[in-house]
Steps between C-alpha positions, in 0.01 A plus 500: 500500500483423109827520262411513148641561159361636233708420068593885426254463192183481750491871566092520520507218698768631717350796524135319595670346778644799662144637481384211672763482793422856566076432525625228763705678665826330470795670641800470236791353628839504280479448101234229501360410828154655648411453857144456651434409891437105531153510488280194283327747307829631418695191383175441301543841353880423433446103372241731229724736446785180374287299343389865263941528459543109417241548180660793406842268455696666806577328847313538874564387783310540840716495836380509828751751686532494847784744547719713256879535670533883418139600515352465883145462501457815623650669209236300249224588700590904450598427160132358418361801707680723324362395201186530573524794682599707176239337340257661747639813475458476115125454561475768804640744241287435207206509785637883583429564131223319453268721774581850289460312137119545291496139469622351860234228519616279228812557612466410867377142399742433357745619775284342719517128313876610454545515916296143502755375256796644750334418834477084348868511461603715815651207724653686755219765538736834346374765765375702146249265502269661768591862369390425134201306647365802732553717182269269306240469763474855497462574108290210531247613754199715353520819595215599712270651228196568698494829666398534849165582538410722769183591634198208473517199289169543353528808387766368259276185417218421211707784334572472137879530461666613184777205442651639188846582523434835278141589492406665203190802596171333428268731375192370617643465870625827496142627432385289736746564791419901401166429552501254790790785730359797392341759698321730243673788692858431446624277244727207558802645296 
């Protein structure tokens, strides 16, 4: 747990630190305390977090908790999930958008780097977490572009293949393909 407090004039700063405690997932806990599970990485995240509030004049502490009187552990761990549950469903939504939107590949990245960010701060694995993830995969995953080919592979290979997305007509190739398909009897259009 970490208790700090912040001079009323420090309203960035305040406001820096809030940002912070959310991006590490701290659960808030009354006016001024923040909650993390005891982890090392997380004190070290916390004992950061201080030091940032003691420059900015204010006062930190860091407190290892091993029980809260009117908050069983099991309580915590479906307040954390909760959090990050929403959080999820925040992304899952903007995912829903993203596949009908022009421009849904810039966007998935950075949904995709947003669920990263989520997922490193999910501590009790929020059941959202594997919904949101499958979703992802899926966007993710190229679509299988090449058609299936039936009949024999060679007749498909040394071809040339137009790989334009619009082809323009090319005179000369139209004379040519004229030539090349045409009968004499019966012309090709």
């Amino acid at each position: 747990m970490m208790a700090f407090g912040l001079p009323a004039k420090r309203a960035s700063e305040r406001v820096e630190i809030w940002r912070k405690l959310r991006r590490i997932g701290a659960l808030p806990l009354g006016a001024s305390g923040h909650l993390l599970p005891l982890t090392l990485e997380n004190q070290e995240k916390f004992e950061w977090l201080s030091s940032s509030i003691r420059r900015y004049k204010g006062q930190a502490s860091v407190i290892q908790v091993h029980s809260i009187d009117d908050l069983p552990a099991e309580e915590l761990v479906r307040r954390f999930v909760d959090a990050r549950s929403k959080e999820y469903a925040a992304i899952l939504t903007e995912l829903r958008k993203s596949k009908r939107s022009a421009n849904g590949t810039a966007q998935v990245a950075r949904l995709r780097r947003r669920f990263q960010q989520v997922a490193a701060i999910d501590f009790f694995e929020s059941p959202m977490r594997s919904r949101t993830e499958a979703l992802l995969t899926r966007i993710l995953e190229p679509a299988d572009a090449s058609p299936s080919v039936s009949g024999p592979k060679k007749k498909y290979q040394k071809q040339t293949w137009v790989t334009r997305p619009r082809p323009g007509i090319d005179r000369a190739a139209s004379a040519w393909l004229i030539t090349k398909f045409s009968t004499g009897d019966q012309p090709l259009f």
